[in-house]
Backbone as a printed PyTorch tensor [residue, N CA C, xyz], in Angstrom:
tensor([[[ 85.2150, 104.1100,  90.0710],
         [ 84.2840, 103.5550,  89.1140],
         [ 83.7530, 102.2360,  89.6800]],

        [[ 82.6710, 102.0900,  89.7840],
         [ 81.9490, 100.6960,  90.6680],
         [ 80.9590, 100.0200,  89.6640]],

        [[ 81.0190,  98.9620,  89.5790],
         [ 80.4270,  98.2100,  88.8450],
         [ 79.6030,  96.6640,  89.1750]],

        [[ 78.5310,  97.0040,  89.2420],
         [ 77.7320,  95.3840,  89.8980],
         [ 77.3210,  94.4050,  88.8390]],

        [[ 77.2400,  93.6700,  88.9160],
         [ 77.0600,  91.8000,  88.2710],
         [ 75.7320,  91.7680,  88.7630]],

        [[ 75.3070,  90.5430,  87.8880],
         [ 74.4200,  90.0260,  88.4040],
         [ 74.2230,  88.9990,  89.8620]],

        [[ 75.4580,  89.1770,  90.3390],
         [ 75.8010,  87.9520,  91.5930],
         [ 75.3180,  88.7340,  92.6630]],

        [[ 75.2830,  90.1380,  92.5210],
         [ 75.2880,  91.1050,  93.3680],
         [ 76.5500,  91.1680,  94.3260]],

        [[ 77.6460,  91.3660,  93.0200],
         [ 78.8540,  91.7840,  93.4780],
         [ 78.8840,  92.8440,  92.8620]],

        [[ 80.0340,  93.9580,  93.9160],
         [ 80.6110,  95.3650,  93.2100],
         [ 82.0390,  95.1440,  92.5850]],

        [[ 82.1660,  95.6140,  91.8070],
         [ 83.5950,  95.5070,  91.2910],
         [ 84.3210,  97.1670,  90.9320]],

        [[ 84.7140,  96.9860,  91.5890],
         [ 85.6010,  98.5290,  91.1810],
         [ 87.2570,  98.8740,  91.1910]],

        [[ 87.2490,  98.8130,  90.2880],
         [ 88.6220,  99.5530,  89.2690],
         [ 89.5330, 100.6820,  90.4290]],

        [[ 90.9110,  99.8240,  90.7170],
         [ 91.5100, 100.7910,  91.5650],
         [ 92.7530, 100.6850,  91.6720]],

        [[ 93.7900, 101.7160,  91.4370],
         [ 95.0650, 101.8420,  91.5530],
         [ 95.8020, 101.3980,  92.3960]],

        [[ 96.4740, 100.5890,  91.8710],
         [ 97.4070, 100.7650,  93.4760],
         [ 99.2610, 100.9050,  92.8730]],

        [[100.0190, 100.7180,  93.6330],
         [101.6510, 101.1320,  93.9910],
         [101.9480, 100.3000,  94.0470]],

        [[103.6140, 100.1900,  94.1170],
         [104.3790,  98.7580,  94.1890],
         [106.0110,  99.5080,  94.3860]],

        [[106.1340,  99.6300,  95.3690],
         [107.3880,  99.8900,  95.7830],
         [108.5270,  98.9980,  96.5130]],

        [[109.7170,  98.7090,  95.7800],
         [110.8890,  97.7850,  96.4950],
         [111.5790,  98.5340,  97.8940]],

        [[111.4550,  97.5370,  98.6970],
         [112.1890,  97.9780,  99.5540],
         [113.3110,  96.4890, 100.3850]],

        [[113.7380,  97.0880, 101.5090],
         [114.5150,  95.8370, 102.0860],
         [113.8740,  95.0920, 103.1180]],

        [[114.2350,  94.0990, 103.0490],
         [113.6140,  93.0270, 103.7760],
         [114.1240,  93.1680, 105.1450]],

        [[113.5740,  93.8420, 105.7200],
         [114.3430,  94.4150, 107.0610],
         [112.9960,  94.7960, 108.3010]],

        [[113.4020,  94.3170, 109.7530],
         [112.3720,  94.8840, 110.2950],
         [112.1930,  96.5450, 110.5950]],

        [[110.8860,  96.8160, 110.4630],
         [110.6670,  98.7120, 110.6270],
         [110.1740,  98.9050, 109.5000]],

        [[110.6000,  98.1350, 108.1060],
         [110.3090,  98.7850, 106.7540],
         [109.0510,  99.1260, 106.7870]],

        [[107.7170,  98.1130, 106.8070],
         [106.8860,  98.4720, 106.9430],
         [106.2280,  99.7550, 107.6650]],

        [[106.8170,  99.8150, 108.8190],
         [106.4540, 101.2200, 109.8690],
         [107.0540, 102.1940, 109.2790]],

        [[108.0150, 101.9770, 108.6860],
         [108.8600, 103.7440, 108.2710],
         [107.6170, 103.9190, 107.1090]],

        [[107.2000, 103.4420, 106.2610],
         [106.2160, 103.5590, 105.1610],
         [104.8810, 104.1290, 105.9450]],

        [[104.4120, 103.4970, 106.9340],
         [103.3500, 103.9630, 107.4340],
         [103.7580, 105.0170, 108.2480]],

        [[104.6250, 105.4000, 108.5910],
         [105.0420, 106.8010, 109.4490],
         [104.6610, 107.4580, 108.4110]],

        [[104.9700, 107.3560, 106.5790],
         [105.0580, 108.5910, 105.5350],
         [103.7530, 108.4680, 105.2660]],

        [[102.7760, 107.5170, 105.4660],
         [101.5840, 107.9280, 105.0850],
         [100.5700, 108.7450, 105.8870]],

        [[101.0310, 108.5860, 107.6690],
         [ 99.9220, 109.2350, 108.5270],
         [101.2350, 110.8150, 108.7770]],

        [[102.1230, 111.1070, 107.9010],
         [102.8460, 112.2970, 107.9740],
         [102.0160, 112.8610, 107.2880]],

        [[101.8290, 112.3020, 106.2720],
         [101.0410, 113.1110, 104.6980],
         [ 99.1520, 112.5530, 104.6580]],

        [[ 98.7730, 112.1190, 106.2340],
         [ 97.1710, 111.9900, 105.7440],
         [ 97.1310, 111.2040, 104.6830]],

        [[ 97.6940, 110.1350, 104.4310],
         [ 97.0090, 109.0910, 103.1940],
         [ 96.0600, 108.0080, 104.0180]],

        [[ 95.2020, 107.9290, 103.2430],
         [ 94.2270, 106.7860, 103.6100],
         [ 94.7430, 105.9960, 103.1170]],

        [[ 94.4620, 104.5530, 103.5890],
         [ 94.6680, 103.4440, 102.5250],
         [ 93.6850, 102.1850, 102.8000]],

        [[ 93.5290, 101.6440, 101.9000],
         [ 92.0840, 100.7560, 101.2000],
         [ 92.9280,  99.6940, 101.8990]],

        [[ 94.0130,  99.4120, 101.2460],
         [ 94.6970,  97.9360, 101.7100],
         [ 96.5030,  98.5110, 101.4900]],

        [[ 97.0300,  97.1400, 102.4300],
         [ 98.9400,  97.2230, 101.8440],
         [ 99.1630,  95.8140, 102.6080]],

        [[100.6260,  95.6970, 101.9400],
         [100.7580,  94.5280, 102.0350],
         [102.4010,  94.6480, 101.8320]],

        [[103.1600,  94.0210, 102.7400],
         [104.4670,  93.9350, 102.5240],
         [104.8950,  92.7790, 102.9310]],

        [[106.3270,  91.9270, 101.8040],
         [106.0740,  90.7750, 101.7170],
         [107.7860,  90.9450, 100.8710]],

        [[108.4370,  89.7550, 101.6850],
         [109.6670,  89.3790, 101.0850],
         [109.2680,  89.0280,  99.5780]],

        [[110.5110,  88.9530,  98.6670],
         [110.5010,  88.3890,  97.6370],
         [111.9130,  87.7680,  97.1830]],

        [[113.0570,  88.0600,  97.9640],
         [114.0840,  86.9050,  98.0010],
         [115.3440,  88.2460,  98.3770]],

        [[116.5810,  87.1140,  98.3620],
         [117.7250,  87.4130,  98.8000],
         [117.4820,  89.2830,  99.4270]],

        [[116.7380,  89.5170, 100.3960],
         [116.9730,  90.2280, 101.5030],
         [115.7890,  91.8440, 100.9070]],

        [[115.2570,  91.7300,  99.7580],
         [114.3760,  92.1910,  99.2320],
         [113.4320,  92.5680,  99.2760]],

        [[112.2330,  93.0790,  99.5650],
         [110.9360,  93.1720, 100.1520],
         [109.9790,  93.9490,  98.8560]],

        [[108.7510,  94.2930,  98.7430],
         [107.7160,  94.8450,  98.2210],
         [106.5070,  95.2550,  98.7410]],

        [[106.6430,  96.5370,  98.7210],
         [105.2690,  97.0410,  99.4070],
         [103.9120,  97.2700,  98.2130]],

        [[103.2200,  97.1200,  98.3070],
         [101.9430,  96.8150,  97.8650],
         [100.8380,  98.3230,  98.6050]],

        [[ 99.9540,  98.9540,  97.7930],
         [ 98.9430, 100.0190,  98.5540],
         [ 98.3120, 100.6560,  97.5050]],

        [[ 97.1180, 100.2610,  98.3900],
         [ 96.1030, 101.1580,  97.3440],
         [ 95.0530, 102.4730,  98.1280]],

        [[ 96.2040, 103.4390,  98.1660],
         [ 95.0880, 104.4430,  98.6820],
         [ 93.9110, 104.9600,  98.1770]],

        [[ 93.2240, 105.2560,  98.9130],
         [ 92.0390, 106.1800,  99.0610],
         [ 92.6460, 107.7400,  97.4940]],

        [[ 93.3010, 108.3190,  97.7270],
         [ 93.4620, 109.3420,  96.8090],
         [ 95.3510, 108.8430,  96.1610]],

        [[ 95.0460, 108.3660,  95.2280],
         [ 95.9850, 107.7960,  94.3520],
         [ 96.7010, 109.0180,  94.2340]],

        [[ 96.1650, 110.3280,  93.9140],
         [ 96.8930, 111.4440,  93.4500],
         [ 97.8610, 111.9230,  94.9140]],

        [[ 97.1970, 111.9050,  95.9980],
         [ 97.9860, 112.5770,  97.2900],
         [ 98.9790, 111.4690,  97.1080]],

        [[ 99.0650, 109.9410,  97.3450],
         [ 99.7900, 108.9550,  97.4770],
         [101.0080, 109.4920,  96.6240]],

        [[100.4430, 109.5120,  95.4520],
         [101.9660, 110.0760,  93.8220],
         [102.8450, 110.7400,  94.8410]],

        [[101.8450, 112.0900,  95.3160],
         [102.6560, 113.4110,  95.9210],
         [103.5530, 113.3560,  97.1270]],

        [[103.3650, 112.2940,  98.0980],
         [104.0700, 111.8280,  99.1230],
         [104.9450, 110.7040,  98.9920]],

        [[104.9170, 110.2450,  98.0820],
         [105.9820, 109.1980,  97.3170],
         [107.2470, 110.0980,  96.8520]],

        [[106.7990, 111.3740,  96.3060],
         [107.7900, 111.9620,  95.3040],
         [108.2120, 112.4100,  96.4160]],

        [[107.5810, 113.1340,  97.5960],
         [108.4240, 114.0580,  98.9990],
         [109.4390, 113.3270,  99.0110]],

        [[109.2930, 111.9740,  99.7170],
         [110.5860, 110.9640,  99.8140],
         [111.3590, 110.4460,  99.1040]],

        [[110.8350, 110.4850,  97.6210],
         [112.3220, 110.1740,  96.8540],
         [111.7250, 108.5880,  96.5340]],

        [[110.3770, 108.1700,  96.7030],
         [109.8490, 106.8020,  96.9170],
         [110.1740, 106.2850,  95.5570]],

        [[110.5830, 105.7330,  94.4140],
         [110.2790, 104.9560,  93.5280],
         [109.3060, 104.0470,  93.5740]],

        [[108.1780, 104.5610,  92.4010],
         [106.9770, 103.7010,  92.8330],
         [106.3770, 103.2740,  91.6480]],

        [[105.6150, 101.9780,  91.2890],
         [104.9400, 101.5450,  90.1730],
         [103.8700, 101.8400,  90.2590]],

        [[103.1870, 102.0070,  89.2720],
         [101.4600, 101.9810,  89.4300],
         [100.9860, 101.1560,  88.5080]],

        [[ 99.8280, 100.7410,  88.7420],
         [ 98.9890, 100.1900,  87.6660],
         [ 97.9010,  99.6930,  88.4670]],

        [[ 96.7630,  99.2270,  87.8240],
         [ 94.9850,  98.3800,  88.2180],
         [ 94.9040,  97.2420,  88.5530]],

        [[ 94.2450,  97.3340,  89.3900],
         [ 93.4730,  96.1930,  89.7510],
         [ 92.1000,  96.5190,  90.5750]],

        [[ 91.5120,  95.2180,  90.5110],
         [ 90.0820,  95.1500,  90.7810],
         [ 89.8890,  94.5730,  92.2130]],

        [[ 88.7920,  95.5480,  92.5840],
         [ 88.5350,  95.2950,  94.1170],
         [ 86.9680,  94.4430,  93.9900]],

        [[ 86.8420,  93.1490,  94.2960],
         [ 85.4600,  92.4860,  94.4600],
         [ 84.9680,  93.0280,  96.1030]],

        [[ 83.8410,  93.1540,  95.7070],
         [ 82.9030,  92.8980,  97.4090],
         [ 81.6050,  93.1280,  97.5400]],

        [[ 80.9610,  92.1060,  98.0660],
         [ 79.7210,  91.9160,  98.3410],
         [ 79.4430,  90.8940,  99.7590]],

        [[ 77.8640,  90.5980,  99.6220],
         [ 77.7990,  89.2290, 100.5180],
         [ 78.2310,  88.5240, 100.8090]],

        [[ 78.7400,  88.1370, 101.8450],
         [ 79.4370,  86.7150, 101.8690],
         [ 78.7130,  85.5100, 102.1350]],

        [[ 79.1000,  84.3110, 101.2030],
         [ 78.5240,  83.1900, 101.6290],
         [ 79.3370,  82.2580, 101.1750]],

        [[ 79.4680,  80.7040, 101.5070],
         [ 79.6710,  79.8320, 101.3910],
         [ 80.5540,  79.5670,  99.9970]],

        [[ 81.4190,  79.7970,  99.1380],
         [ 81.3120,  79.0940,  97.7980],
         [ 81.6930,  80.6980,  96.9830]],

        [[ 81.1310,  81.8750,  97.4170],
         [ 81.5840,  82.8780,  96.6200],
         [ 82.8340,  83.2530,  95.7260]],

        [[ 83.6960,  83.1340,  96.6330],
         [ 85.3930,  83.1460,  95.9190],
         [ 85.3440,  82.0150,  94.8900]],

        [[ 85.2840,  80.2960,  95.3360],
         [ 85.5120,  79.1600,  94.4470],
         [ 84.7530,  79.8060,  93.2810]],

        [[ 83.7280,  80.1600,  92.9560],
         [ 82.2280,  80.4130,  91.6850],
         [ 83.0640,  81.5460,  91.1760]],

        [[ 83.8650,  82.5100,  91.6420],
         [ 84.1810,  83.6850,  91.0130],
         [ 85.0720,  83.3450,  90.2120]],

        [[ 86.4250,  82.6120,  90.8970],
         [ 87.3830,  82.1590,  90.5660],
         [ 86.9910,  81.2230,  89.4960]],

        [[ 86.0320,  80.1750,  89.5270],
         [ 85.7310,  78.7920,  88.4780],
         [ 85.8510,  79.6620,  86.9410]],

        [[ 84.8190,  80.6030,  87.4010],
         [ 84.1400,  81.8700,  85.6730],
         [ 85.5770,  82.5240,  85.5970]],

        [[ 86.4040,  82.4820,  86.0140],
         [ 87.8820,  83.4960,  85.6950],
         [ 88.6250,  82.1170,  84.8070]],

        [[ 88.6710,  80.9730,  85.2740],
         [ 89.2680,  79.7980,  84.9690],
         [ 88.6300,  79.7580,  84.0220]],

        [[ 87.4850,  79.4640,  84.0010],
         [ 87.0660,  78.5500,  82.3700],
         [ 87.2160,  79.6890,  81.7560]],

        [[ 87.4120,  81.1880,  81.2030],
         [ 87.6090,  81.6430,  80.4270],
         [ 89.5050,  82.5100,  79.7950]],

        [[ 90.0700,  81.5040,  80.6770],
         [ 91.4470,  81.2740,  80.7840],
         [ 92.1690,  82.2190,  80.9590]],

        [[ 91.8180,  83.2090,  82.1020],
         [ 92.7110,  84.2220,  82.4210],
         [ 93.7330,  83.7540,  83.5030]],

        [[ 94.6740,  84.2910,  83.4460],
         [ 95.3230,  83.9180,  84.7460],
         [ 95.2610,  84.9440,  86.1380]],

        [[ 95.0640,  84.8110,  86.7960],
         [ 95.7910,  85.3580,  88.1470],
         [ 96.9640,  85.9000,  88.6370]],

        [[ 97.5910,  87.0710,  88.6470],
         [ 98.4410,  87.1730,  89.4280],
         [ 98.4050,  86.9750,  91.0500]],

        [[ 97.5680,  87.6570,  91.3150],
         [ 96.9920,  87.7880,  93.2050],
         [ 95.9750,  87.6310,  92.7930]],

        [[ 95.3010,  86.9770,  94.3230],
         [ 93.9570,  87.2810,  94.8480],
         [ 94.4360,  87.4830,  96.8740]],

        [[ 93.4480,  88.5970,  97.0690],
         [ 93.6300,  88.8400,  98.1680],
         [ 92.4570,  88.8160,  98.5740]],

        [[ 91.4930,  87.7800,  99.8370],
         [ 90.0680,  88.3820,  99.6700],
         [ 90.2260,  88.1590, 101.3290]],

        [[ 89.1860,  88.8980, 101.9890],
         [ 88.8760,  88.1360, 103.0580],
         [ 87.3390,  88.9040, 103.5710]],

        [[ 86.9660,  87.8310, 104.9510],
         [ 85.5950,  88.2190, 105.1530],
         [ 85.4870,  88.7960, 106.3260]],

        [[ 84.5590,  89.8720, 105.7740],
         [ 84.4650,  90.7360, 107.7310],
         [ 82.8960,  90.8600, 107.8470]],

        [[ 82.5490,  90.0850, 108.6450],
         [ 81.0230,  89.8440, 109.1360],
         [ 80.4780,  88.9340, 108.2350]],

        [[ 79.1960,  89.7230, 107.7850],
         [ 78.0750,  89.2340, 106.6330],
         [ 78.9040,  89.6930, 105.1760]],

        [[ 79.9780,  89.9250, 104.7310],
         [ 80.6000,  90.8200, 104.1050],
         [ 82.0850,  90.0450, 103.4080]],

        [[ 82.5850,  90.5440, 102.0150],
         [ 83.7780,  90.3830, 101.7320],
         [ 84.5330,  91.0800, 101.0040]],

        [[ 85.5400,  90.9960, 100.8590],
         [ 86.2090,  91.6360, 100.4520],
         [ 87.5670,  91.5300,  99.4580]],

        [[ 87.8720,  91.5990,  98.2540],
         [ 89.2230,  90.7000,  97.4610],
         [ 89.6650,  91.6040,  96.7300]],

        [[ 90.4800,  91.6640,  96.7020],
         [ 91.4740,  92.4910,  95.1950],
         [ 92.0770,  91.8020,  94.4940]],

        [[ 92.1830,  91.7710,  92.9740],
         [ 92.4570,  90.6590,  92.1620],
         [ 93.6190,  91.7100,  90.8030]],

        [[ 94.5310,  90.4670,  90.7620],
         [ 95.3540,  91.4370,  90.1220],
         [ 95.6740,  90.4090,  88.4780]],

        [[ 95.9220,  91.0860,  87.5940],
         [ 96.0150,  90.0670,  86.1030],
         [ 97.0430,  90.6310,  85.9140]],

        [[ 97.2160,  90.2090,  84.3440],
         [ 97.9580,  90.9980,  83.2220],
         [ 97.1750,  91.8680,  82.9030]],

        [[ 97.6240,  92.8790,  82.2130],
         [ 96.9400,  94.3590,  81.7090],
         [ 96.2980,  93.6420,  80.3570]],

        [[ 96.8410,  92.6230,  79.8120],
         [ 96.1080,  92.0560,  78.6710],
         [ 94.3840,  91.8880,  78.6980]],

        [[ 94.5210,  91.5090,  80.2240],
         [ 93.3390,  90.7420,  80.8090],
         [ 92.3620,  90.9910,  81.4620]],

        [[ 93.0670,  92.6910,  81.6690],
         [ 92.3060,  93.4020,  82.8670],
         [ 90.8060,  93.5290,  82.1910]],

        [[ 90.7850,  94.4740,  80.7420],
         [ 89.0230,  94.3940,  80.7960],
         [ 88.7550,  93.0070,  80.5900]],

        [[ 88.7030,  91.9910,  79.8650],
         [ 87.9840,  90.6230,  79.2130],
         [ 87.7490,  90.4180,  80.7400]],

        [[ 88.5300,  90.6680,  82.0540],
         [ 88.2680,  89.8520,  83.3590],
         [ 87.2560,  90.8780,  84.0140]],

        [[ 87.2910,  91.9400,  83.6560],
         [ 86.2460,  93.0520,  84.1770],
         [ 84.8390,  93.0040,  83.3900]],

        [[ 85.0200,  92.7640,  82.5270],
         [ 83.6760,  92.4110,  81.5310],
         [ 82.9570,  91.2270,  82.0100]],

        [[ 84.0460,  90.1460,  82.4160],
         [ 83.9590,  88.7140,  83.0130],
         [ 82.6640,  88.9730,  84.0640]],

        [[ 83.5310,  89.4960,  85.0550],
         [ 82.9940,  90.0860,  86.5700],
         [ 81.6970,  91.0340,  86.6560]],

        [[ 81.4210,  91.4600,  85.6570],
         [ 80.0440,  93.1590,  85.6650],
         [ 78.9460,  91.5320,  84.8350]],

        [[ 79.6890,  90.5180,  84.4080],
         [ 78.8270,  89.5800,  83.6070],
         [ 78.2300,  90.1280,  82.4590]],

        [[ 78.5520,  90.5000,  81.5100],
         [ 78.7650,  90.6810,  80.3060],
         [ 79.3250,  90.4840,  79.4090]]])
């Protein structure tokens, strides 16, 4: 589902996973061994300690439904839930202006992940589920 603003940003609505694992080197690679076993695409991932020896993988594939199905092969315990992917033009000030209109209307942030490739950017932004439309309504500017 894609949705443009008047900034001439896209915003689109997209699943992603959240699986615990150990804070260990390989974790990451054994995960990506199960995704190019099973053909998953993936948009973005991200793996990242979170304390006493702990880790969290983060992914938002391309087909949320194949992802479910290769999670369950392995026995994966996995979370799901939304978040929003920004991207458009890049220029100067884009993120601060996005972020300012998220602030003054007092949502919080869990993540922001953005970065820029060329003329181009790219962010995934994660809330409370409280917050998800009022911040999606925020973002389409409405």
């Amino acid at each position: 589902m894609l949705y443009s603003s008047c900034e001439s940003m896209d915003i689109e609505r997209v699943t992603y996973f959240r699986m615990a694992t150990r804070d260990r080197p390989g974790a990451l690679a054994e995960f990506s061994r199960v995704m190019l076993e099973h053909q998953i695409n993936l948009a973005g991932v991200w793996c990242f300690g979170v304390g006493r020896g702990d880790a969290d993988i983060v992914a938002i594939p391309r087909d949320p439904h194949a992802f479910k199905r290769a999670a369950r092969s392995v026995s994966w315990p996995i979370r799901e839930g939304d978040c929003l992917h920004l991207h458009g033009e890049d220029r100067a000030g884009a993120l601060s202006e996005t972020l300012d209109r998220i602030a003054q209307e007092g949502i919080n942030l869990h993540a922001v992940d953005a970065m820029g490739f060329g003329e181009n950017y790219s962010a995934y932004v994660w809330c409370d589920g409280k917050d998800f439309e009022p911040l999606r309504k925020l973002l389409k500017g409405r």
